[in-house]
C-alpha positions as CSV (number, residue, x, y, z in Angstrom):
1,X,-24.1,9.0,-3.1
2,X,-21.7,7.2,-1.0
3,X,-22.8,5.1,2.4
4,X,-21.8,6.9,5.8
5,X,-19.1,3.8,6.9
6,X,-16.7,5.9,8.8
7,X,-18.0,6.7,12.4
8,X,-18.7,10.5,12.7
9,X,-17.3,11.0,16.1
10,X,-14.0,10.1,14.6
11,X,-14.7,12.6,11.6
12,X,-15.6,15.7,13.7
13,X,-12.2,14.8,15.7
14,X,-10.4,15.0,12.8
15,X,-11.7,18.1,11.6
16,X,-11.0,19.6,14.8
17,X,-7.6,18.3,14.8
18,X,-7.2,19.8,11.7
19,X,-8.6,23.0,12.3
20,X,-6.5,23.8,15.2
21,X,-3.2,23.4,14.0
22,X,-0.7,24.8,11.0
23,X,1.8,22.5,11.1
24,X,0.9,18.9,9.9
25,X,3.3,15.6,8.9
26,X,2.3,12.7,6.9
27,X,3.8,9.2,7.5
28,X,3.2,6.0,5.2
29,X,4.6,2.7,5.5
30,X,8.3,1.1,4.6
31,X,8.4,0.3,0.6
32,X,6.0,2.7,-0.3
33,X,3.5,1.7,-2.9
34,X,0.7,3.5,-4.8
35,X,-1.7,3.4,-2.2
36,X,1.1,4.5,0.6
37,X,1.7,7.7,-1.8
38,X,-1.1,8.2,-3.1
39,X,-3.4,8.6,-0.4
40,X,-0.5,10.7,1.3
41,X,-0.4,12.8,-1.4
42,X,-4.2,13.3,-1.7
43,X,-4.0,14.3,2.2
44,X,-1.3,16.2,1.5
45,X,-3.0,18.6,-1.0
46,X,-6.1,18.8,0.6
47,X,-4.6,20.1,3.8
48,X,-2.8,22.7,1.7
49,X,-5.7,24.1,-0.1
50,X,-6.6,24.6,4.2
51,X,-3.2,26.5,3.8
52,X,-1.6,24.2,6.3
53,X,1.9,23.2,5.9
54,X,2.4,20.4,5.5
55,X,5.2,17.1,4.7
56,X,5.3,14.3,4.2
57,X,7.8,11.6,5.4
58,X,8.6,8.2,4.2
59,X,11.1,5.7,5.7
60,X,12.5,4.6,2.6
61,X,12.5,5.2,-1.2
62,X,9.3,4.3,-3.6
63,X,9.2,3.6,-7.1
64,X,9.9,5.9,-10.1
65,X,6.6,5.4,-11.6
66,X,5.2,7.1,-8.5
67,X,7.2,10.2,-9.1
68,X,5.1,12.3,-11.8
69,X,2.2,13.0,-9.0
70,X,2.5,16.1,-7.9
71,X,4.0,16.9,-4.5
72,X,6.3,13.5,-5.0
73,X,9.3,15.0,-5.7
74,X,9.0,16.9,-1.9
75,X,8.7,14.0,0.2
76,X,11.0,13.8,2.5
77,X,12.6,9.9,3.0
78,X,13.8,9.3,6.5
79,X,16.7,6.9,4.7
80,X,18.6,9.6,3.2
81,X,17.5,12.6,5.2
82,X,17.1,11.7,9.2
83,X,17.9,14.6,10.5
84,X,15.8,17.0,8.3
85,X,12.9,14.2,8.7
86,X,13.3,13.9,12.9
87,X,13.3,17.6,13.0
88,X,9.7,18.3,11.0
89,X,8.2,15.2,12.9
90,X,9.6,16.9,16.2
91,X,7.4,20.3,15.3
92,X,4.2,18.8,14.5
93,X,1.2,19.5,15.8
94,X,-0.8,16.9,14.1
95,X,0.2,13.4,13.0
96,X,-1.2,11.4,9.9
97,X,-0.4,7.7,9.9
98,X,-1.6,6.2,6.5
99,X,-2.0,2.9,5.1
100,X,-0.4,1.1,7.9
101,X,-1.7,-0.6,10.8
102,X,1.5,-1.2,13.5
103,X,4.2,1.1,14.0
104,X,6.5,-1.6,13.1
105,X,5.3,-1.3,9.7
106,X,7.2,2.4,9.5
107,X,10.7,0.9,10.5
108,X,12.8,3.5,12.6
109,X,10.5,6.0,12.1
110,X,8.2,3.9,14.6
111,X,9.7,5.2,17.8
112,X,9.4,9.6,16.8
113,X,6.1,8.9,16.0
114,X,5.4,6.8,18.7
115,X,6.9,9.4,21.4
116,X,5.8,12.6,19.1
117,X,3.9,15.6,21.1
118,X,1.4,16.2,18.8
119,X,-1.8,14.6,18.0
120,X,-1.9,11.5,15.6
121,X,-4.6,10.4,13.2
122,X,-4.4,6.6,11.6
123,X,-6.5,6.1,8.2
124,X,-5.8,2.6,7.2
125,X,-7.9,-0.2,5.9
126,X,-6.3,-3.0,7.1
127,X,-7.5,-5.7,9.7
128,X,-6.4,-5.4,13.8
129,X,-5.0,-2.0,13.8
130,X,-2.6,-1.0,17.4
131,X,-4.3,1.7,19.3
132,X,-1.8,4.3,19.6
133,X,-3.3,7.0,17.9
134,X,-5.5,9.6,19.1
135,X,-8.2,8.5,16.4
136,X,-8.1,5.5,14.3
137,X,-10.2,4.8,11.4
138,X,-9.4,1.2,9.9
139,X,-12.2,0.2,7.6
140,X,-11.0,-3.3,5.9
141,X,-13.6,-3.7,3.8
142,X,-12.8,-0.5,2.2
143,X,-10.5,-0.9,-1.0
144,X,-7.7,1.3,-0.2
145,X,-6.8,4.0,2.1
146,X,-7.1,6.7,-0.5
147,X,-10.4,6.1,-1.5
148,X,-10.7,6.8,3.0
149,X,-9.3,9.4,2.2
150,X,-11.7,10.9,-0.2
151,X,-14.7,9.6,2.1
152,X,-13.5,11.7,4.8
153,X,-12.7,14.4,2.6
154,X,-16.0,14.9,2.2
155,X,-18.1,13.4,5.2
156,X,-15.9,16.7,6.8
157,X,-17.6,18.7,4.0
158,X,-14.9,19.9,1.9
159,X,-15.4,18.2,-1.3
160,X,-14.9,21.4,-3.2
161,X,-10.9,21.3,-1.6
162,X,-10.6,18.8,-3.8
163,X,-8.3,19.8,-6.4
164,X,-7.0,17.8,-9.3
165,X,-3.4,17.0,-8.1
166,X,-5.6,15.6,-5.1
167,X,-7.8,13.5,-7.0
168,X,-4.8,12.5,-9.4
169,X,-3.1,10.9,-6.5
170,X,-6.6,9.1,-4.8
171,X,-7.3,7.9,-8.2
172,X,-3.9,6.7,-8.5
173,X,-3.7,4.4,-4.9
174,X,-7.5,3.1,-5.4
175,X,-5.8,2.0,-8.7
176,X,-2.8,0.3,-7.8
177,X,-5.0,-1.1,-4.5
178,X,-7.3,-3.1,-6.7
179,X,-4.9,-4.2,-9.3
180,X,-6.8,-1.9,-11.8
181,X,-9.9,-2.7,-10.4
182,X,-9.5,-6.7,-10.7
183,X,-9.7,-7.1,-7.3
184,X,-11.6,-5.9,-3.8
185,X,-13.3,-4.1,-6.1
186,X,-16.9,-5.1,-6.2
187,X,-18.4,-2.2,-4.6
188,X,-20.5,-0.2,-6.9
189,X,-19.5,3.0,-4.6
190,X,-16.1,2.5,-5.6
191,X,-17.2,3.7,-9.1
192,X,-19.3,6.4,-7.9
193,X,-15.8,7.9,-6.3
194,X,-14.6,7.2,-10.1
195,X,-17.1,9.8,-11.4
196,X,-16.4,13.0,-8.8
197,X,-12.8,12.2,-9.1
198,X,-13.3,13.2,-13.2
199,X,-15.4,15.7,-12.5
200,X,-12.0,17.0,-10.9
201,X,-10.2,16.7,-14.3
202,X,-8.5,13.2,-14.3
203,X,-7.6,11.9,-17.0
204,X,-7.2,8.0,-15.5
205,X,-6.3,6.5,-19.0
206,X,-3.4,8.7,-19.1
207,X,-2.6,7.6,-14.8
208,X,-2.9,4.3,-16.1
209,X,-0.4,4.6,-18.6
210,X,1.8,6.6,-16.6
211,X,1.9,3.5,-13.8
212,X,2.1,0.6,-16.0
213,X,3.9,2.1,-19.3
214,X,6.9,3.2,-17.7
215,X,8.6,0.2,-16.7
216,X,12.7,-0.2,-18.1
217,X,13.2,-2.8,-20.5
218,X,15.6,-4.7,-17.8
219,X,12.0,-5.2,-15.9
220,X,10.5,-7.0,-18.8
221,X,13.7,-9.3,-19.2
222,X,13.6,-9.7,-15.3
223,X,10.0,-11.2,-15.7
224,X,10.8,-13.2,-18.5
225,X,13.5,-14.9,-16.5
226,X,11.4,-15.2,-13.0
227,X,8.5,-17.0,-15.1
228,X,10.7,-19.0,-17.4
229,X,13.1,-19.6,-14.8
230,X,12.0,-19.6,-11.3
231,X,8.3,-19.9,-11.2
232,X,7.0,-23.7,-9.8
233,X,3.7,-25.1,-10.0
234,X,1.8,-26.8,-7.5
235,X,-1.0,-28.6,-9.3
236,X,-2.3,-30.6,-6.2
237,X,-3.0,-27.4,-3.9
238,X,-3.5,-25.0,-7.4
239,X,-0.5,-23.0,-6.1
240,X,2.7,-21.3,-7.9
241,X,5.2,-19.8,-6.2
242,X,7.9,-17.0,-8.3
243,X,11.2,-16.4,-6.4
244,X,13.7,-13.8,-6.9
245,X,17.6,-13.5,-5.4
246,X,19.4,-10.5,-5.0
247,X,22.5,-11.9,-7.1
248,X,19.2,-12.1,-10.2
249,X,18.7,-8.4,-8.8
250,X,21.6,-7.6,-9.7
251,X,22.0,-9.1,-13.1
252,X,19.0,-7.5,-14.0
253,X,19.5,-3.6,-12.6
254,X,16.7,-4.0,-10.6
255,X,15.4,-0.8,-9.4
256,X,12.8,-0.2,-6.9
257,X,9.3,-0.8,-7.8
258,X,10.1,-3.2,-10.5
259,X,8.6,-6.2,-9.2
260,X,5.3,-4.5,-8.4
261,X,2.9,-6.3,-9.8
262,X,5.1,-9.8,-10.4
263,X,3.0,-11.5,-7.6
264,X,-0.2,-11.4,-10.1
265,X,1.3,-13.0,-12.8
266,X,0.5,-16.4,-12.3
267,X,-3.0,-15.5,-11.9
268,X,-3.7,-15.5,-15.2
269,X,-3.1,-19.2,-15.3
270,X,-6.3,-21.1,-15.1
271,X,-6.1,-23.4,-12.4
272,X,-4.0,-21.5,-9.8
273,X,-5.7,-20.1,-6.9
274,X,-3.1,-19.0,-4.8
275,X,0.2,-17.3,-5.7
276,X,3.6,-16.3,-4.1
277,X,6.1,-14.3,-4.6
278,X,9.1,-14.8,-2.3
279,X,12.3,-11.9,-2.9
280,X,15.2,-11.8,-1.5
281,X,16.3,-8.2,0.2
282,X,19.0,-6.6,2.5
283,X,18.1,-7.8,5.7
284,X,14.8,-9.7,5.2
285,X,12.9,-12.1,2.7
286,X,10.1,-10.5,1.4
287,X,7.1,-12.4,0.5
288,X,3.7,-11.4,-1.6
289,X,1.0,-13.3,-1.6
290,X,-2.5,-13.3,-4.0
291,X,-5.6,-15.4,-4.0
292,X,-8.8,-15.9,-5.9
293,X,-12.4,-16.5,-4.3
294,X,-12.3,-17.2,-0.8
295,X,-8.9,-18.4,-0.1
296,X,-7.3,-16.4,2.9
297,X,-4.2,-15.6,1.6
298,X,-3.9,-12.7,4.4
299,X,-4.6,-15.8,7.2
300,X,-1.8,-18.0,5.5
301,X,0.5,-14.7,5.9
302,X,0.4,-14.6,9.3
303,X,0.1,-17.9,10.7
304,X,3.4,-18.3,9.0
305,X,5.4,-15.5,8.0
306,X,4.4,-13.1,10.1
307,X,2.3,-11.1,7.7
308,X,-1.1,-9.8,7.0
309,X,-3.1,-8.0,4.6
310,X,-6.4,-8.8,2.7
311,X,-7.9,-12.0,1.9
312,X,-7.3,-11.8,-1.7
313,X,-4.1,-9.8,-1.3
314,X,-1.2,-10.0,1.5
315,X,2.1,-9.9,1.9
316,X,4.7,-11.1,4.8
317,X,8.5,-11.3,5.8
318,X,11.3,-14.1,6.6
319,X,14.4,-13.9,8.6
320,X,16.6,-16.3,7.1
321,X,17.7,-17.5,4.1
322,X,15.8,-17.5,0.5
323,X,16.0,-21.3,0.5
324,X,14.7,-21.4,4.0
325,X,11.7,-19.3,3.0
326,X,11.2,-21.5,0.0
327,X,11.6,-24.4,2.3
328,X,9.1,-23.3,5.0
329,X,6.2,-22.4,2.5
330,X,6.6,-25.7,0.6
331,X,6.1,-27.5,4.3
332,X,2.8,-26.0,4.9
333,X,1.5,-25.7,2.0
334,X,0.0,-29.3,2.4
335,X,-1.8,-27.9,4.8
336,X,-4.2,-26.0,2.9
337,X,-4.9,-29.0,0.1
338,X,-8.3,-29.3,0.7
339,X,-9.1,-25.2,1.4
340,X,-7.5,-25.1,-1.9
341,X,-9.3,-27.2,-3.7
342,X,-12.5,-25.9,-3.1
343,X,-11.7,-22.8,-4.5
């Protein structure tokens, strides 16, 4: 059995919600990753099963390794298709924000959903959610937003809706949440969520492989050049920092999704507690941050890059340049010596 977390005024809204209406939109976060679609596309084939219809919307593109759930290849991204993707917002009835706790965190989609008609629903498990939704359920101490999803799956009573493509994709984001459960991953219920989801037909060894097996061989020489090339060590505050610029991008093919994971690579080094990974984009530096034991990587995020996340995982942004960024976190770094050390 799983613990009753979620408050069940906000489940009997959303059941409600759900019940009244036929014509539902999903929206996730910019950079999509396994969570963003996979608890989207858990909701997504749930609500179907209710006969609903339903889309989902993204503001930008999301890693190939994502594509083989089913339902992926549907998903409409606001980048490439705005008008199609303002239109089906425009005749919703009912709203479901996921895995994100600010509109800001959905780019230009922020303001359609913002001034959208229809009712909105927010399932997130991150800290200090905005209140503009009609119900909000963020639950940080939850690992992911699709294993929320699966709890309120069935705190509505409609476990048996659950069909494999469904499970497939919760499996997949409480996967990819927890670093294959190596991280925020401690609860024993966590596993119990494991077991129904088999019970549904998933075969996780063969998700796993599907995520972390299909990677080109330019990402393997890409992080064989970050660590060789561009990873420091901070031995007085047990910190190392990767960087990445888009002219290495470049040389490498980089495609999107391919530095997933690159933020947990120092990690595995003995003495580090605390690791970033600052990458230059478009418009923006984009920085990912990791921490063992009680380090607040998620309270370093926003006190100086405007960021947020978890404690042991977190993530943040930089307007300037890649040198700047660079140049900032090695400033206050000092700052956390002695936090550091005890950890």
């Amino acid at each position: 059995m799983i613990t009753k977390i979620i408050a069940e005024d906000a489940i009997q809204k959303t059941k409600k919600y759900i019940s009244n209406v036929d014509k539902i939109v999903i929206v996730t976060h910019t950079s999509p990753d396994g969570d963003a679609i996979g608890s989207s596309l858990g909701m997504y084939h749930f609500l179907e099963e209710m006969d609903k219809q339903v889309n989902i919307i993204v503001p930008n593109s999301f890693p190939d390794f994502l594509l083989w759930m089913k339902g992926a290849g549907s998903i409409i991204n606001y980048e490439k298709s705005p008008d199609i993707a303002t239109e089906t917002i425009d005749a919703a009835e009912l709203i479901f924000c996921l895995d994100f706790n600010h509109p800001k965190r959905i780019g230009n989609l922020a303001p359609l959903i913002r001034n959208a008609e229809a009712k909105k629903i927010l399932i997130d498990h991150h800290l200090d959610p905005e209140q503009f939704c009609d119900v909000t359920m963020s639950y940080p101490l939850i690992s992911s937003t699709s294993e929320m999803i699966f709890r309120i799956i069935c705190r509505m009573g409609f476990f048996e809706l659950i069909n494999k493509a469904c499970a497939e994709s919760v499996y997949t984001g409480m996967m990819t949440d927890t670093g294959a459960f190596t991280f925020n991953s401690n609860n024993e219920e966590i596993y119990y969520i494991i077991s129904e989801l088999l019970k549904k037909g998933i075969d996780k060894d063969a998700i796993y492989s599907k995520v972390y097996h299909a990677y080109s061989a330019d990402r393997i020489r890409l992080m064989g050049f970050i660590t060789y090339k561009n990873m420091r060590i901070y031995k007085q505050y047990k910190t190392a920092l990767l960087t990445l610029s888009k002219a290495e991008q470049f040389r490498f093919r980089m495609r999107k999704g391919d530095t997933e994971g690159f933020v947990n690579i120092p990690m595995s080094i003995g003495d580090v507690v605390f690791s970033v990974f600052i990458r230059e984009d478009d418009d923006v530096i984009r920085l990912s941050f990791r921490s063992k034991g009680q380090f607040p990587c998620n309270e370093f995020a926003a006190a100086h890059f405007g960021g947020g996340g978890h404690r042991n995982a977190a993530g943040g942004e930089f307007h300037g340049s890649l040198a700047d960024a660079i140049a900032l976190f090695e400033s206050v770094i000092p700052q956390y010596q002695n936090l550091l050390e005890k950890n």
